[in-house]
C-alpha positions as CSV (number, residue, x, y, z in Angstrom):
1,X,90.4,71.7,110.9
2,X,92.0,69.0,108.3
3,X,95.0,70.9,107.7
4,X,97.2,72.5,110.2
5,X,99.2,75.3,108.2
6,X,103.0,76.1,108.1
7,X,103.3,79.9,109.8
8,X,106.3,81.9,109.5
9,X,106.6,84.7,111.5
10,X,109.8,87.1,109.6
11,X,111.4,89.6,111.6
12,X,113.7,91.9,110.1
13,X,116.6,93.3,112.7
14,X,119.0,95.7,112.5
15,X,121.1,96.6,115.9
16,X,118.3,94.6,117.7
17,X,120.6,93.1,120.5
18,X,118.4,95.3,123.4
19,X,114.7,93.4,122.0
20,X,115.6,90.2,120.3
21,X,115.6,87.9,123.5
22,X,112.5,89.4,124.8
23,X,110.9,89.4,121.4
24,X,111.8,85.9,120.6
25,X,110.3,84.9,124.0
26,X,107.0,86.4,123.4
27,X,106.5,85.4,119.6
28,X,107.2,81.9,121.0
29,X,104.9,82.1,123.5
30,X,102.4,82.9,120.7
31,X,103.0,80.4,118.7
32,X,102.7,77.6,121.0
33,X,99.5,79.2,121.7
34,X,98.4,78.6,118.2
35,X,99.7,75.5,117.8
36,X,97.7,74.2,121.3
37,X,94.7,75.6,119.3
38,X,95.1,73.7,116.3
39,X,95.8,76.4,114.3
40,X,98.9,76.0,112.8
41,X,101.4,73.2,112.2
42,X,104.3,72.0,114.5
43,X,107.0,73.0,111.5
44,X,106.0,76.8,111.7
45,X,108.8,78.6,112.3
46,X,110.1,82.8,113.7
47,X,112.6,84.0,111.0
48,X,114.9,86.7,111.9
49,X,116.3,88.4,109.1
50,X,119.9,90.0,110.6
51,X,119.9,93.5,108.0
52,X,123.9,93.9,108.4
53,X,123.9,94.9,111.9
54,X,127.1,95.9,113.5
55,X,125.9,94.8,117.3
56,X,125.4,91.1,118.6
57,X,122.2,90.2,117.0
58,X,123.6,88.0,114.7
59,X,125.5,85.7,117.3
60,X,121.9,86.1,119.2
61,X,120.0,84.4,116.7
62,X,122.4,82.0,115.8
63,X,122.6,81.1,119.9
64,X,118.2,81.1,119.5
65,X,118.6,78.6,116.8
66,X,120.9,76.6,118.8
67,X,118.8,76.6,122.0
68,X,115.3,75.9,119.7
69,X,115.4,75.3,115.9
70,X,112.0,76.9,116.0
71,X,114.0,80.2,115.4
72,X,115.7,80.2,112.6
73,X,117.2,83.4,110.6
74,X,119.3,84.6,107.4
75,X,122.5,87.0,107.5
76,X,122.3,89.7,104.8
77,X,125.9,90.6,103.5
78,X,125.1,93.8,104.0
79,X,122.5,96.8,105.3
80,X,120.3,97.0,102.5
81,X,117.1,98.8,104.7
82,X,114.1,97.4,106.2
83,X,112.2,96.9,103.1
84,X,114.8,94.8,101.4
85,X,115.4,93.1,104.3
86,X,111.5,92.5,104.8
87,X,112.0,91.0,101.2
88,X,114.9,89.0,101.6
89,X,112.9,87.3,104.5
90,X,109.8,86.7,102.8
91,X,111.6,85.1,99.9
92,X,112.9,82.1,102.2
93,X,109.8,81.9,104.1
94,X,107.8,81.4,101.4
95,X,109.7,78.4,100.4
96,X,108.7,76.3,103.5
97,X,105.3,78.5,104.5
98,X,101.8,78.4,103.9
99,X,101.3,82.0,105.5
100,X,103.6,84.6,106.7
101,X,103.5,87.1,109.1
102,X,105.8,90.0,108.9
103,X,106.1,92.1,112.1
104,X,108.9,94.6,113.6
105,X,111.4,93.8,116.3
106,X,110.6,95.9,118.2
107,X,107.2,94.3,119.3
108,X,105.1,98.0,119.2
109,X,102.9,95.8,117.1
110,X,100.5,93.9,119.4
111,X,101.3,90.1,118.8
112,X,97.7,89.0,120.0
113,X,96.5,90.7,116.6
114,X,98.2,87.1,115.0
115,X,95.6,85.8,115.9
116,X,93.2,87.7,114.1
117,X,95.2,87.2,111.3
118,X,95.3,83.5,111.2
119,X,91.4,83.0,111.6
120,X,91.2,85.2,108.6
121,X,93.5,83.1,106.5
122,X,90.9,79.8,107.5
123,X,87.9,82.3,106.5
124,X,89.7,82.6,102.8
125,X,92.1,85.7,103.4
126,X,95.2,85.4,101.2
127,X,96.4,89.3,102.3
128,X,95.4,90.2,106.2
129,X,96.4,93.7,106.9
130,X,97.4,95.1,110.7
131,X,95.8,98.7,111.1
132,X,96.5,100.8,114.0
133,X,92.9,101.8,115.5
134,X,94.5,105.1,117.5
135,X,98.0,107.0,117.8
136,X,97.6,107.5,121.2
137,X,101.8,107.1,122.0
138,X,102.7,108.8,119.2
139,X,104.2,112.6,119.5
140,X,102.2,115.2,118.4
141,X,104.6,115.7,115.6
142,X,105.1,112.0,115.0
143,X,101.4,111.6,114.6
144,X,100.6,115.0,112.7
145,X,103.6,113.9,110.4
146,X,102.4,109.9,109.9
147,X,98.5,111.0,109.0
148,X,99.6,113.3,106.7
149,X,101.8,111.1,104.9
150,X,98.9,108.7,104.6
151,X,96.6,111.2,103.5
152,X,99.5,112.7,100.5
153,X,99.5,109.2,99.3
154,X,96.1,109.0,98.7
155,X,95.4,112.3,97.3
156,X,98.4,111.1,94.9
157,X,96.3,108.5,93.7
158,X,98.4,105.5,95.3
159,X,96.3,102.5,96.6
160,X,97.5,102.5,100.6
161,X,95.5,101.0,103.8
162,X,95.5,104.0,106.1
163,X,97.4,103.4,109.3
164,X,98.9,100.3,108.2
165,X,102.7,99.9,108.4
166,X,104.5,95.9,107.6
167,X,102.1,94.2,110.1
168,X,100.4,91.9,107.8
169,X,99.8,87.9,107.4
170,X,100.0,86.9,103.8
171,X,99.3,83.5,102.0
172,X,101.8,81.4,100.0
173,X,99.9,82.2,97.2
174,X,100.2,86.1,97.4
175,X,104.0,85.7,98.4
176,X,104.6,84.1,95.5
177,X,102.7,86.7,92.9
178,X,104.2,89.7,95.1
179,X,107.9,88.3,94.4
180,X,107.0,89.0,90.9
181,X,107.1,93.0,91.2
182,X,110.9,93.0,90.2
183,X,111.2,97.0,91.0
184,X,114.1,98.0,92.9
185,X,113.2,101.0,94.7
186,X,110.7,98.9,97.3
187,X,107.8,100.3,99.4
188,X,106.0,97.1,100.3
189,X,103.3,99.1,101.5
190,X,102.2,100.1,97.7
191,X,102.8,97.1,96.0
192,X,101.2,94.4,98.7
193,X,97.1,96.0,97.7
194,X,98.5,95.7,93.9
195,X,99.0,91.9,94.2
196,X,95.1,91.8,95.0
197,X,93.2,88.8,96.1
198,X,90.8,88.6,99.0
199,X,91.9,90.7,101.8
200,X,91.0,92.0,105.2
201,X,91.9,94.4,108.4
202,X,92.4,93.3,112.3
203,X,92.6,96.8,114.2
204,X,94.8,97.1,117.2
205,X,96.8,99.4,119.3
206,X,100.3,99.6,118.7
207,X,102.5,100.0,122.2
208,X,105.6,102.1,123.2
209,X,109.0,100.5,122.3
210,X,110.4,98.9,125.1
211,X,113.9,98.7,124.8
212,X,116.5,100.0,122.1
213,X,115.9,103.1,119.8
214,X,113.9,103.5,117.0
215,X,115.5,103.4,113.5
216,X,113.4,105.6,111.7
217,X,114.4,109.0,112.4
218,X,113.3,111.8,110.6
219,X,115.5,111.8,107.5
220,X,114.5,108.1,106.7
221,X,111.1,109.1,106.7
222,X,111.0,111.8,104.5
223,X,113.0,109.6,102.1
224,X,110.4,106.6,102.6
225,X,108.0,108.5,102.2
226,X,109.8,110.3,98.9
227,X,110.1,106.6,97.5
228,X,106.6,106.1,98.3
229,X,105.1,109.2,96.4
230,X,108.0,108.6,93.3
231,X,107.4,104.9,93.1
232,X,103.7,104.8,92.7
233,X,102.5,108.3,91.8
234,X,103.4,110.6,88.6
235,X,101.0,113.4,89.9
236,X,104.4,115.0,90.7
237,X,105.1,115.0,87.0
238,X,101.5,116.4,86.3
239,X,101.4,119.2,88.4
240,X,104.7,120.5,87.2
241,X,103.0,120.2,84.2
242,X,100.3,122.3,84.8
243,X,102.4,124.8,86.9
244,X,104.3,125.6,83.8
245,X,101.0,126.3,81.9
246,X,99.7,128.4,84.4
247,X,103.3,130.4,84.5
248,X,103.1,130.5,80.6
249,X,99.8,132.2,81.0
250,X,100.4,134.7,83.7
251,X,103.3,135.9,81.2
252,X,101.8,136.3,78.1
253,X,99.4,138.8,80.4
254,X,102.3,140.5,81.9
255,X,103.3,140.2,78.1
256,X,100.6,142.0,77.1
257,X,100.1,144.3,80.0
258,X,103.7,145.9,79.2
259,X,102.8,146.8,75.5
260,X,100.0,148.4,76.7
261,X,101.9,150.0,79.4
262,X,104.5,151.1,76.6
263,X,102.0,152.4,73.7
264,X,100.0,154.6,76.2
265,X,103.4,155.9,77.5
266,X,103.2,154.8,80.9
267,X,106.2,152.6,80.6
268,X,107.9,152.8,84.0
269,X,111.4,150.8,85.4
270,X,110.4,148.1,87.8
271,X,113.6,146.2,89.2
272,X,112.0,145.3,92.4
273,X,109.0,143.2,90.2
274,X,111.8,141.8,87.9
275,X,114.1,140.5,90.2
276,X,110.9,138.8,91.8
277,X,109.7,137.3,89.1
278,X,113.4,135.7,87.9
279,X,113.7,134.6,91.7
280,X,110.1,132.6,91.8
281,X,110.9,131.4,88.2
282,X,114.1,130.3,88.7
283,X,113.3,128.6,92.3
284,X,110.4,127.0,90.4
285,X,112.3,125.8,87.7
286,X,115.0,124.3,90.0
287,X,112.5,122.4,92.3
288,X,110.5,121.5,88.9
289,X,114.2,120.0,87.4
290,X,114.2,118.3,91.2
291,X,111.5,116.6,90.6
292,X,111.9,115.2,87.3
293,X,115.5,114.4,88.2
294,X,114.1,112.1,90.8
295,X,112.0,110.0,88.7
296,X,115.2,109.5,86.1
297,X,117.2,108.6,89.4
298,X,114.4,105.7,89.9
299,X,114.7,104.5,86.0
300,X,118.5,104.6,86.2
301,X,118.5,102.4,89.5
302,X,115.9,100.0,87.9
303,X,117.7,99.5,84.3
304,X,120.7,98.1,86.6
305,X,118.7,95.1,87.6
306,X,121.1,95.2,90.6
307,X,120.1,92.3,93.3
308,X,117.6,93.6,95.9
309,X,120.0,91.9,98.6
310,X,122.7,89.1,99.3
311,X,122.0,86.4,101.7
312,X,125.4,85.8,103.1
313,X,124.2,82.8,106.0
314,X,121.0,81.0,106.5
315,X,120.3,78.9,109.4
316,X,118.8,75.3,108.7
């Protein structure tokens, strides 16, 4: 190989202190791995990206960088979530990197999968996706929950790789066009199949955590998976839409079925069917005025052009 690549590996944290040590061991152990095979270059680099945490991880990855300036990391001035943080990460690395890999702290993701992902990049991959191949230690509901999320997307039209989560590699090159997508309201798991290219999948089996606790319960997923649907999809939109034709039609036959009711004389007082039908109505037009509200929420946010995120420290 005539080229031995620059690979970052980004890590976004947040109230990591439990993992970081053993995580940073292991990714290390990786890359020297690599880097005995030839496969990347001697400057490639594990970026931590500290997402406002209020525990030690901070002083832990500054103490990392201090022990081996192979770790290096950036300080966000604030918690601005995983996907801005993911960001905030891959904007430095792609200033030093000729591929990236961005992986959780956690290390659920199997970090022999790199691999994969590296001997794709040499076969011409500029986006290599991670895809779980089974579920087996997720929950029931945690696994009923996650396929069916995939499965909404794509039946709301939005281009997603099922199963996949933030475990990718991607090249400079498709860094640099995906920095371009200046939306606000960020679900990297959308936009990354927009930037294109040539792109691939290495399958493998994600593990239990460790150590710590996750920090996606289920109120953050819903609203992920809310910014997913809004932020890609106007099928929402649509089947309002259609629902209000459909509840247009049904009353210009109830219309109709009440004059005929009242010319043959039949005409009869029905409070129970009235108070039912202004109930469903009204419940439909709330959820429907929901809906649209959401979307305006989204253009209002992205007018603002506010900054995605504040690097307040970044290690040499």
């Amino acid at each position: 190989m005539d080229k031995k690549n620059i690979l970052y590996i980004v890590i976004p944290c947040y109230n990591e202190e439990a993992v970081i040590r053993e995580t940073a061991k292991q990714v290390a152990m990786k890359m020297q791995q690599l880097y005995e095979k030839e496969l990347i270059s001697e400057k490639s680099k594990v970026l931590f990206v500290d997402d406002g945490s209020k525990d030690m991880t901070w002083p832990m990855i500054e103490a990392l960088h201090a022990e081996n300036p192979m770790y290096t990391g950036v300080k966000l001035s604030r918690n601005k979530g995983h996907q801005n943080a993911l960001m905030a990460g891959l904007s430095t690395a792609v200033k030093y990197a000729d591929m990236i890999v961005s992986m959780d702290a956690d290390l659920q993701d199997d970090i022999n999968a790199i691999d994969g992902f590296v001997q794709k990049y040499y076969e011409g991959c500029e986006v290599v996706y991670g895809v779980r191949s089974a579920r087996k230690t997720d929950t029931f509901f945690k696994k009923f929950t996650a396929q069916g999320f995939y499965k909404l997307m794509m039946m709301m039209g939005v281009d997603i790789v099922y199963n996949h989560a933030d475990y990718r590699l991607m090249s400079k090159r498709a860094v640099e066009e995906m920095l371009k997508f200046k939306e606000v309201n960020l679900f990297l798991r959308g936009i990354v199949p927009l930037v294109g290219f040539k792109s691939d999948s290495v399958y493998y089996e994600r593990a239990e955590r460790f150590a710590g606790e996750s920090k996606y319960p289920l109120k953050k997923m819903l609203a992920f998976a809310m910014d997913g649907i809004t932020s890609f999809s106007i099928k929402p939109i649509r089947l309002i839409t259609t629902l209000g034709f459909l509840i247009f039609v049904v009353s210009l036959g109830m219309l109709v079925y009440s004059l005929i009711r009242h010319f043959t004389g039949h005409t009869s007082i029905g409070w129970s069917s009235m108070f039912v039908s202004i109930w469903a109505i009204g419940g439909l037009q709330i959820l429907s005025i929901g809906v649209i509200g959401e979307y305006i929420g989204k253009i209002y946010m992205e007018t603002k052009e506010r900054p995605k995120f504040i690097i307040e420290k970044e290690l040499d």
